[in-house]
TORLOLUM-763415 format. One record per residue (C-alpha): residue number from 1; residue in one letter; z negated, x negated, y negated. Coordinates in steps of 0.1 Angstrom, whole numbers, plus 5000, padded with zeros to 4 digits. Layout:
<pts>
PT resi resn    z    x    y
PT  NUM    A    Z    X    Y
...
</pts>
This chain:
<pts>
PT resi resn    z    x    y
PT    1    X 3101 0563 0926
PT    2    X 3087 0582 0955
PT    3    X 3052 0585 0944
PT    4    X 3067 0593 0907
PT    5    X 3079 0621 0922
PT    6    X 3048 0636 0942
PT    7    X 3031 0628 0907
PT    8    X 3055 0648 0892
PT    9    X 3054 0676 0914
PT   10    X 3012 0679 0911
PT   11    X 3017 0682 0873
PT   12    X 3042 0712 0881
PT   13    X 3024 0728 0903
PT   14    X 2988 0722 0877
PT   15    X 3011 0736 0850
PT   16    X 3019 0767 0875
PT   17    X 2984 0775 0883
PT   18    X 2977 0780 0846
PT   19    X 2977 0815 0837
PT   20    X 2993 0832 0806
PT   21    X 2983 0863 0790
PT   22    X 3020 0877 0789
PT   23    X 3023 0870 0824
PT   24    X 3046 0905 0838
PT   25    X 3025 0902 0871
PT   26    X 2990 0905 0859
PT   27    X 2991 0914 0818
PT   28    X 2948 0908 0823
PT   29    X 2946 0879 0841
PT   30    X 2934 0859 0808
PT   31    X 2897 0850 0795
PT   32    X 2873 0832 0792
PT   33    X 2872 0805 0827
PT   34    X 2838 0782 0817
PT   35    X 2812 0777 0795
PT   36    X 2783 0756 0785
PT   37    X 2756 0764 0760
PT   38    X 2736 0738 0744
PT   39    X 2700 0744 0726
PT   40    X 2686 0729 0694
PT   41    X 2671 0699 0712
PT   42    X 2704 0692 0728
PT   43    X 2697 0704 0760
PT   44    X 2733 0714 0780
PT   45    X 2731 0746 0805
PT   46    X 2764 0762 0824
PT   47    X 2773 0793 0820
PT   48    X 2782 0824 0853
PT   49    X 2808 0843 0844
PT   50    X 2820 0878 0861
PT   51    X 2855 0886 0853
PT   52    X 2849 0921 0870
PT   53    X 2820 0927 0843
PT   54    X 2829 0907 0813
PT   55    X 2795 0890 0813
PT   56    X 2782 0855 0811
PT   57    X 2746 0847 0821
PT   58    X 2730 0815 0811
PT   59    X 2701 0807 0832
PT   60    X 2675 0782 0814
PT   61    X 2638 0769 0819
PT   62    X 2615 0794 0818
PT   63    X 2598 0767 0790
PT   64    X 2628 0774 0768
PT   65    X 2613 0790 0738
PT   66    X 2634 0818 0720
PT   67    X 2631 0789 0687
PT   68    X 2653 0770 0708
PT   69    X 2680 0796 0711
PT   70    X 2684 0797 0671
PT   71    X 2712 0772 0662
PT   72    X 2732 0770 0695
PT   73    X 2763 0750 0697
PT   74    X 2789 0766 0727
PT   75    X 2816 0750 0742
PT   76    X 2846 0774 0759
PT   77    X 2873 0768 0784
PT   78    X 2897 0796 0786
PT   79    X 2933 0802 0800
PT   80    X 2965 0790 0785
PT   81    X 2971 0802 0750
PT   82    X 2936 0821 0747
PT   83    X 2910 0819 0717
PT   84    X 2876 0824 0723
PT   85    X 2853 0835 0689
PT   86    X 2822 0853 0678
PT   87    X 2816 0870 0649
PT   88    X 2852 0858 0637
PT   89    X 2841 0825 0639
PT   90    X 2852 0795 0656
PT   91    X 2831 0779 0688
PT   92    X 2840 0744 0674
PT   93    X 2819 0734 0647
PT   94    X 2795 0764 0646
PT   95    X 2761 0769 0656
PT   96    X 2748 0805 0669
PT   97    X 2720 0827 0673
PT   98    X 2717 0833 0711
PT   99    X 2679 0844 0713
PT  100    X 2698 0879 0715
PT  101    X 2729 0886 0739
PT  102    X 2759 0880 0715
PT  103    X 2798 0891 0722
PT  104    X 2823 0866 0727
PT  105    X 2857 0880 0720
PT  106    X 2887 0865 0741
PT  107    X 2921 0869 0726
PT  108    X 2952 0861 0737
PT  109    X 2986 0875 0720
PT  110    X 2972 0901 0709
PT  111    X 2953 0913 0740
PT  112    X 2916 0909 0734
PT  113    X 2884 0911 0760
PT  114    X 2846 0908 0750
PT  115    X 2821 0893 0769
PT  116    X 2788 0896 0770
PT  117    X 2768 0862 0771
PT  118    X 2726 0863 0776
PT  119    X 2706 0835 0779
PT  120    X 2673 0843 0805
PT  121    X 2648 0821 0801
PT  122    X 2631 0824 0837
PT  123    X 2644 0790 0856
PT  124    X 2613 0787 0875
PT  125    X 2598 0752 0872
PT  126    X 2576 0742 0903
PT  127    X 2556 0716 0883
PT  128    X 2544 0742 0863
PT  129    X 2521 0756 0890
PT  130    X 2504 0726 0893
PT  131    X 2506 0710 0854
PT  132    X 2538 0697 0843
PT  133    X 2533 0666 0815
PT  134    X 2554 0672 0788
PT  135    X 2545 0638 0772
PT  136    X 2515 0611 0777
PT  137    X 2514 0610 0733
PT  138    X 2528 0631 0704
PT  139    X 2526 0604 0682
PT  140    X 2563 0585 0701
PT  141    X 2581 0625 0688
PT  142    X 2573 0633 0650
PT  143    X 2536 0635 0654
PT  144    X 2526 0604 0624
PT  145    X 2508 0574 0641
PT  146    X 2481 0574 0616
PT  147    X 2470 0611 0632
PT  148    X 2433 0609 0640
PT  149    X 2431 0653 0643
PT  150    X 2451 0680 0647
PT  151    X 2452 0716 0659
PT  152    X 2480 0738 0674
PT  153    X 2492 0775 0673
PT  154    X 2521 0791 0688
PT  155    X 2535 0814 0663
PT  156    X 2571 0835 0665
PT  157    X 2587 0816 0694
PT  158    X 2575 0777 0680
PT  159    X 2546 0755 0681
PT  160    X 2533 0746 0647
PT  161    X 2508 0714 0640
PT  162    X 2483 0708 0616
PT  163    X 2472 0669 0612
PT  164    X 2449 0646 0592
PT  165    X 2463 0614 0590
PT  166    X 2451 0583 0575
PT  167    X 2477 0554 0564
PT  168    X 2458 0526 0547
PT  169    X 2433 0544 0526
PT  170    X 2463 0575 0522
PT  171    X 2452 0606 0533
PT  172    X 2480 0627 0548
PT  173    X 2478 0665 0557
PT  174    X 2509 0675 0571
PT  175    X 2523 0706 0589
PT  176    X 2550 0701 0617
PT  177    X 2564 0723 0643
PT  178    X 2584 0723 0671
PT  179    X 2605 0742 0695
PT  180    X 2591 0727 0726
PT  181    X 2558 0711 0720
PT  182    X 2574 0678 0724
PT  183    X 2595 0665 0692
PT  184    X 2579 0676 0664
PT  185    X 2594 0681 0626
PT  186    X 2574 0679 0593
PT  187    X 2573 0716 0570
PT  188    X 2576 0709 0533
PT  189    X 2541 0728 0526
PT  190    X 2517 0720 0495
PT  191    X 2499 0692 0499
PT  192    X 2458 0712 0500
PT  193    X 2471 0727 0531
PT  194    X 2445 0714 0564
PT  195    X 2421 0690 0571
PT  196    X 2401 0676 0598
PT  197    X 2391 0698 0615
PT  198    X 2411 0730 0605
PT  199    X 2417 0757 0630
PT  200    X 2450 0782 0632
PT  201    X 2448 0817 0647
PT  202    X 2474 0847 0641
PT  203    X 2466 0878 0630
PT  204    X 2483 0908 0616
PT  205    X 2517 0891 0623
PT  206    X 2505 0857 0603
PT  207    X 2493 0828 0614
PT  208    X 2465 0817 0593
PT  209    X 2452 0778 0594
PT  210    X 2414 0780 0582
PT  211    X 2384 0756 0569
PT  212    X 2386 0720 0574
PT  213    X 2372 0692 0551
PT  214    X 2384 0658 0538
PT  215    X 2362 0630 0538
PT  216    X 2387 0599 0550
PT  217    X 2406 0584 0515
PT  218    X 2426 0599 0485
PT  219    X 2454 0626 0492
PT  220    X 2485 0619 0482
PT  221    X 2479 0641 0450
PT  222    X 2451 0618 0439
PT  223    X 2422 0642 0451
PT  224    X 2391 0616 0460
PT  225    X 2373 0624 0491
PT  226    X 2356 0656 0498
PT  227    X 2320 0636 0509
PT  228    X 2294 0623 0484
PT  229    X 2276 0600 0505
PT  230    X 2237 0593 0501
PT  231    X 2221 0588 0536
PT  232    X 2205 0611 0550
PT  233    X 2218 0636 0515
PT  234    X 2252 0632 0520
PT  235    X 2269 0665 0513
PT  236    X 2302 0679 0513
PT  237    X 2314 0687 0477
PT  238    X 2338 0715 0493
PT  239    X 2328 0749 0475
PT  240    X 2360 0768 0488
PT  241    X 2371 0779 0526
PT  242    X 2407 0770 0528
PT  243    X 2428 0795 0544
PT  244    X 2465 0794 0543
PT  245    X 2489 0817 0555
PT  246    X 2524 0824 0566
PT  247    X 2548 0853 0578
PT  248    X 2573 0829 0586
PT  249    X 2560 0795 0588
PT  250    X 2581 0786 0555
PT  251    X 2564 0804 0523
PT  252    X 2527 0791 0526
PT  253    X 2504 0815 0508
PT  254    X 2465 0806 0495
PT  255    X 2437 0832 0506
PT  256    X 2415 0807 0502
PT  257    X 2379 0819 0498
PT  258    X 2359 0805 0468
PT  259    X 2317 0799 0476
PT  260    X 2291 0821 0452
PT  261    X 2254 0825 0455
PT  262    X 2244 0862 0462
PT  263    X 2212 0871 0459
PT  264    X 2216 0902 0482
PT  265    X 2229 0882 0510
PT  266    X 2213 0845 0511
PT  267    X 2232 0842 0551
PT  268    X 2261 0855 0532
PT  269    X 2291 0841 0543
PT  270    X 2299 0830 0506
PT  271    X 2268 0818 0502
PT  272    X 2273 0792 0527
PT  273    X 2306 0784 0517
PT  274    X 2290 0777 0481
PT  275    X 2261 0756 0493
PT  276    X 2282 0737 0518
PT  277    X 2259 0754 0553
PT  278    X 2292 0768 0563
PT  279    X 2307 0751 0600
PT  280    X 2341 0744 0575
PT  281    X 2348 0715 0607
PT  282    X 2367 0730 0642
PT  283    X 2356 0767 0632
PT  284    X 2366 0791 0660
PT  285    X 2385 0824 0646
PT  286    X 2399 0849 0668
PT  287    X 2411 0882 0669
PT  288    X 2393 0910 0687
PT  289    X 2397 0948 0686
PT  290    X 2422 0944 0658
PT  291    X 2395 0924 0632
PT  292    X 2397 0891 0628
PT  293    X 2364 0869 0635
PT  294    X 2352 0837 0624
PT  295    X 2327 0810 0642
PT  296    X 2313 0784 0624
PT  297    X 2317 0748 0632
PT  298    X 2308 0716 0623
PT  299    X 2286 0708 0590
PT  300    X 2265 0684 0581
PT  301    X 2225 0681 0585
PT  302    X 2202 0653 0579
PT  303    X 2241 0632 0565
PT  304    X 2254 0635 0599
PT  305    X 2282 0664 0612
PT  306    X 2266 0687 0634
PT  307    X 2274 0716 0653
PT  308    X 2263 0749 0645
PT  309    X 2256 0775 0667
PT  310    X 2246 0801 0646
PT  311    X 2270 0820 0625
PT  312    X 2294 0850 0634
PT  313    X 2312 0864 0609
PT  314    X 2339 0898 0606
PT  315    X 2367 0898 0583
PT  316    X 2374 0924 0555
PT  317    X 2398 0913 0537
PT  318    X 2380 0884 0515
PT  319    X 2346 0893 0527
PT  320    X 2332 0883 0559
PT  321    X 2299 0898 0570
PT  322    X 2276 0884 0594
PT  323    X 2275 0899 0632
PT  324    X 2234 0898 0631
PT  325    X 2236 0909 0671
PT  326    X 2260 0877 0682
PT  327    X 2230 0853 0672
PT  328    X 2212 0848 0708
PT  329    X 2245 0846 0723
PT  330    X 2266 0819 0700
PT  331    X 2258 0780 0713
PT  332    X 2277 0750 0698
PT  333    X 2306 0744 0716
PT  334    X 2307 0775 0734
PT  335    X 2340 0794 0745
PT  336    X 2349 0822 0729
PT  337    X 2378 0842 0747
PT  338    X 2389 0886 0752
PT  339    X 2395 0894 0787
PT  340    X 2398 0935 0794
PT  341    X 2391 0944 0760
PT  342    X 2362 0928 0760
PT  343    X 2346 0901 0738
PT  344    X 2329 0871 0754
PT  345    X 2315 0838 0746
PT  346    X 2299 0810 0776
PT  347    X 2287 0781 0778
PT  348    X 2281 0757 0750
PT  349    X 2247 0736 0742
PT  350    X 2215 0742 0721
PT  351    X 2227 0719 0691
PT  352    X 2232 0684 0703
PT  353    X 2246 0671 0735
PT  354    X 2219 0669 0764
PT  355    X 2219 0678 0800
PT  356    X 2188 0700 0791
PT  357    X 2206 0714 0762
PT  358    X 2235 0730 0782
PT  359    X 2245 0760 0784
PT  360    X 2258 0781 0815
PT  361    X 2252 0817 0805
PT  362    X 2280 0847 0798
PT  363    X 2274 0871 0770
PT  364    X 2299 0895 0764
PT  365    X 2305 0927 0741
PT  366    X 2326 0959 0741
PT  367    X 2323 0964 0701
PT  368    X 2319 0928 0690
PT  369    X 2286 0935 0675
PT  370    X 2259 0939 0705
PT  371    X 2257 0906 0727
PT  372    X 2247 0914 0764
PT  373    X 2239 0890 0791
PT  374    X 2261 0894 0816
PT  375    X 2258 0862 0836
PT  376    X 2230 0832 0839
PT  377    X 2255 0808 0855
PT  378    X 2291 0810 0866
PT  379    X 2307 0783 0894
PT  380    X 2316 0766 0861
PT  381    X 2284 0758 0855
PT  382    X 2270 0744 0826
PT  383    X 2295 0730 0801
PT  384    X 2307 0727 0768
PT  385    X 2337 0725 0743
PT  386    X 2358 0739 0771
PT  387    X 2384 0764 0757
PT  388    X 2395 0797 0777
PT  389    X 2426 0815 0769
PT  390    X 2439 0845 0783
PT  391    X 2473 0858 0795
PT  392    X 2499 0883 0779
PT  393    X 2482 0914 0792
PT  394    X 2447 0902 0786
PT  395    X 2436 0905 0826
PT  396    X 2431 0871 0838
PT  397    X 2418 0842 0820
PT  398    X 2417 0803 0823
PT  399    X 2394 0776 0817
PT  400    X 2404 0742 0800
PT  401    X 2385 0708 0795
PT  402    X 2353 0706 0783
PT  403    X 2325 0683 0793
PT  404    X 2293 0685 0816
PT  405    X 2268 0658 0828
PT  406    X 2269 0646 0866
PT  407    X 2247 0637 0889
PT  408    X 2239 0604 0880
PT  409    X 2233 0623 0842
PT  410    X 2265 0606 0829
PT  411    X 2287 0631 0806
PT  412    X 2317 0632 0813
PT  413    X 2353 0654 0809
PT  414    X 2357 0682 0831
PT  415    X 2397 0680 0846
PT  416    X 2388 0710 0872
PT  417    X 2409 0743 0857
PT  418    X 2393 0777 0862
PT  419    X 2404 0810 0868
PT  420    X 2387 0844 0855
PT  421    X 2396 0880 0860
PT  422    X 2359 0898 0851
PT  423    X 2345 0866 0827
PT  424    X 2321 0861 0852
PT  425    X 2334 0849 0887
PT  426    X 2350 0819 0883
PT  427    X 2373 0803 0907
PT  428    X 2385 0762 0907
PT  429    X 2429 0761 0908
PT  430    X 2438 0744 0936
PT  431    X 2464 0715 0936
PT  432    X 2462 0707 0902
PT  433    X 2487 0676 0893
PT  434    X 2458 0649 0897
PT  435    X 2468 0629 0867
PT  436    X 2457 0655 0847
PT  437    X 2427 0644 0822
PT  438    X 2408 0669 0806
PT  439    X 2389 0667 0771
PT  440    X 2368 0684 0748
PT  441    X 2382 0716 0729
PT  442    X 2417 0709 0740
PT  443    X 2440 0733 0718
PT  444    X 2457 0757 0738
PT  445    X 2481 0780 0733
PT  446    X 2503 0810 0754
PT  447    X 2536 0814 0748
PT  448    X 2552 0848 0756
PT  449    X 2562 0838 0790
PT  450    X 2522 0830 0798
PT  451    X 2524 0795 0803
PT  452    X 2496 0779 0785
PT  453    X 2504 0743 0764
PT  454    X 2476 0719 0768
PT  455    X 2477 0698 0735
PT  456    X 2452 0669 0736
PT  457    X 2414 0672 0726
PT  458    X 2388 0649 0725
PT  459    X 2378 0620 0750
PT  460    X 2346 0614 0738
PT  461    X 2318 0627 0714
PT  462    X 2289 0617 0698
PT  463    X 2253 0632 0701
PT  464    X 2264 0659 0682
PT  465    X 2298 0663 0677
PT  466    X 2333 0647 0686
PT  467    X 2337 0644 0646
PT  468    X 2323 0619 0626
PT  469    X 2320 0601 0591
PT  470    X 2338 0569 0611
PT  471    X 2375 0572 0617
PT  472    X 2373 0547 0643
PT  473    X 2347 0570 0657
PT  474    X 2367 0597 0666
PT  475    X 2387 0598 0697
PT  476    X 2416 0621 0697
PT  477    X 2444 0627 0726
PT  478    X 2477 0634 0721
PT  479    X 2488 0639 0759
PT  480    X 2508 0679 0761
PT  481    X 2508 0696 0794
PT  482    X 2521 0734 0807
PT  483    X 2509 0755 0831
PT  484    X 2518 0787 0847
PT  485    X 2491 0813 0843
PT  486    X 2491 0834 0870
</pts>
């Protein structure tokens, strides 16, 4: 009886401590008391709330992307007798916008107060500093298990993927994307969409997804391979340049750019496209002083995919024109990257790969038309298929992957990072997490809080090319790391 009493008393005294918003003593003393957020990916973060300034902060990862903030679900504690809504609508069983500070309206009979609830995104994450795995395969998150290539952008707060997959002798092209570069979620897109080998770049507020071929089985709309095969005369039977489009990563638009023969032009961009010269495999487009450029890639020579190294091309619209003055300075495999408004390409090799054939010199341009020399070797050294990417505000650049030939005249993959703030003097990141592996044209990507997204790349390549004519042939990863650029 005793202790049913003391029991009894707590419960008073818990009932007491409740407050009510017609208390006579404090007519104000109700709101809002806790709060936790959860993202899209189910991710649970507590909310600080100041009664003095009606405000609720909601600190998360600086990883978070603002994708993640789109379908929130909130969960509110408030005093006795208090609802908590926004937008007149329930917390329960609604999702909300939160990428933008929304007002959560307490009311209680008939008194109501608003608070203002932000979610910042700068939780610093020490692993970041040093390269934080995000996950050892992409394939175990939505990413098919037939994948054998793919290529990543960051586009409007998410990641978005592009693969080539074969199941059986099913050819899959599929677009997926992601909030967090980790689970990944397949885009109902048309089906001539990508290909191995097709690269994404965003320009003009769209992100475009360009060239690629498809020479590994039937599509899933019948379409037979894009490779007649004859030896040493095997040639692709591709007469268009896929490009795609989107301004929202929904509607899918085809500016695709059909091949002719002009006469007036035989290096014409269309020329090559028509003929099948054209890099269509790993072309490298980018954006520079507001125009968007295009590198060739990989075609095939002699039936084998090879790398070329000399083709440079500005966009118009449809028409590309050839950038006659970029010739001495293009290399296969070479990086391509803006620091300080200024365009630069390094590195790469003379056509196949070679220790003689490397490349360690630094050409840069201030109108993206005249090539200069600005550097026969860098503390990078000679190297190629290593891909540079700059931060927000275009000052400092950093060096990924890539491959180079040691001592003993083995190639193998560079895992040393570098850092750039002229394109010329290069400088190794200390302390990088050591089970960090690096690969050939890793796809990398910025996101708007400047951490770079390391998605996977090639282990290995061939004489000429990490591509080949056999699947088995071509070694992809699909390891994802971030890292703070600093």
């Amino acid at each position: 009886m005793k202790k049913l009493n003391v029991m009894l008393f707590a419960a008073a005294l818990a009932v007491l401590g409740f407050t009510s918003c017609d208390d006579d003593d404090d007519a104000t003393a109700f709101g809002i008391t806790d709060i936790t957020v959860t993202t899209a990916e189910g991710v649970s973060h507590q909310g600080d709330i100041s009664q003095a300034d009606l405000t609720i902060t909601v600190m998360m990862p600086v990883t978070t992307q603002s994708s993640e903030l789109e379908a929130c679900t909130i969960a509110a504690t408030a005093t006795m007798g208090t609802t908590v809504t926004i937008d007149d609508k329930a917390l329960p069983g609604n999702t909300f916008d939160l990428s933008s500070p929304v007002a959560l309206i307490a009311t209680c009979d008939g008194q109501t107060k608003t608070y203002a609830l932000t979610v910042s995104c700068t939780e610093e994450d020490a692993d970041l500093a040093t390269g934080k795995r995000l996950t050892a395969d992409l394939r175990n998150s939505g990413i098919p298990a037939g994948t054998y290539d793919y290529s990543v952008a960051f586009f409007k707060g998410k990641f978005y993927a592009f693969t080539a997959e074969l199941t059986d002798s099913t050819a899959n092209y599929g677009v997926y994307t992601s909030t967090n570069g980790i689970r990944w979620t397949e885009l109902s897109t048309p089906e001539i969409i990508g290909g191995m080998g097709a690269s994404p770049v965003v320009y003009n507020d769209k992100l475009y997804i360009m060239g690629g071929v498809r020479i590994f089985g039937t599509d899933k709309e019948g379409n037979a391979p894009e490779l007649e095969t004859g030896g040493w005369m095997s040639q692709l039977l591709l007469k268009t340049f896929r490009t795609w489009t989107t301004s929202d990563g929904a509607i899918w638009n085809n500016e695709s750019i059909e091949g002719a023969l002009d006469p007036t032009d035989p290096r014409g961009f269309s020329s090559q496209v028509f003929i099948g010269t054209f890099g269509f495999v790993g072309p490298t487009p980018f954006v520079f002083n507001e125009k968007l450029y295009l590198e060739s890639g990989n075609t095939i020579v002699y039936g084998q995919l090879q790398a070329n190294n000399g083709g440079l091309y500005v966009s118009a619209g449809e028409t590309y024109t050839p950038v006659e003055g970029a010739r001495e300075a293009l290399r296969s495999y070479g990086s391509t990257f803006v620091l300080n408004n200024q365009l630069f390409t390094m590195g790469g090799n003379g056509g196949f790969f070679d220790p003689d054939m490397l490349r360690a010199t630094v050409y840069s341009s201030a109108d993206g038309e005249t090539f200069t020399q600005v550097s026969d070797n860098t503390a990078v050294g000679a190297i190629a298929g290593a891909t540079v990417v700059t931060n927000n505000a275009g000052n400092v650049a950093y060096l990924f992957g890539g491959c180079r030939y040691d001592e003993s005249g083995a190639l193998v993959m560079n895992s040393t990072i570098y850092r750039t703030e002229d394109g010329t003097t290069w400088t190794a990141v200390e302390g990088i997490n050591p089970d960090y592996a690096g690969t050939v044209t890793p796809r990398v990507v910025v996101d708007n809080n400047d951490i770079a997204y390391v998605f996977g790349g090639f282990t290995k390549v061939g004489t000429y090319s990490p591509y080949s004519f056999t699947i088995d042939e071509i070694e992809s990863s699909f390891a994802a790391w971030a890292f703070q650029l600093k």
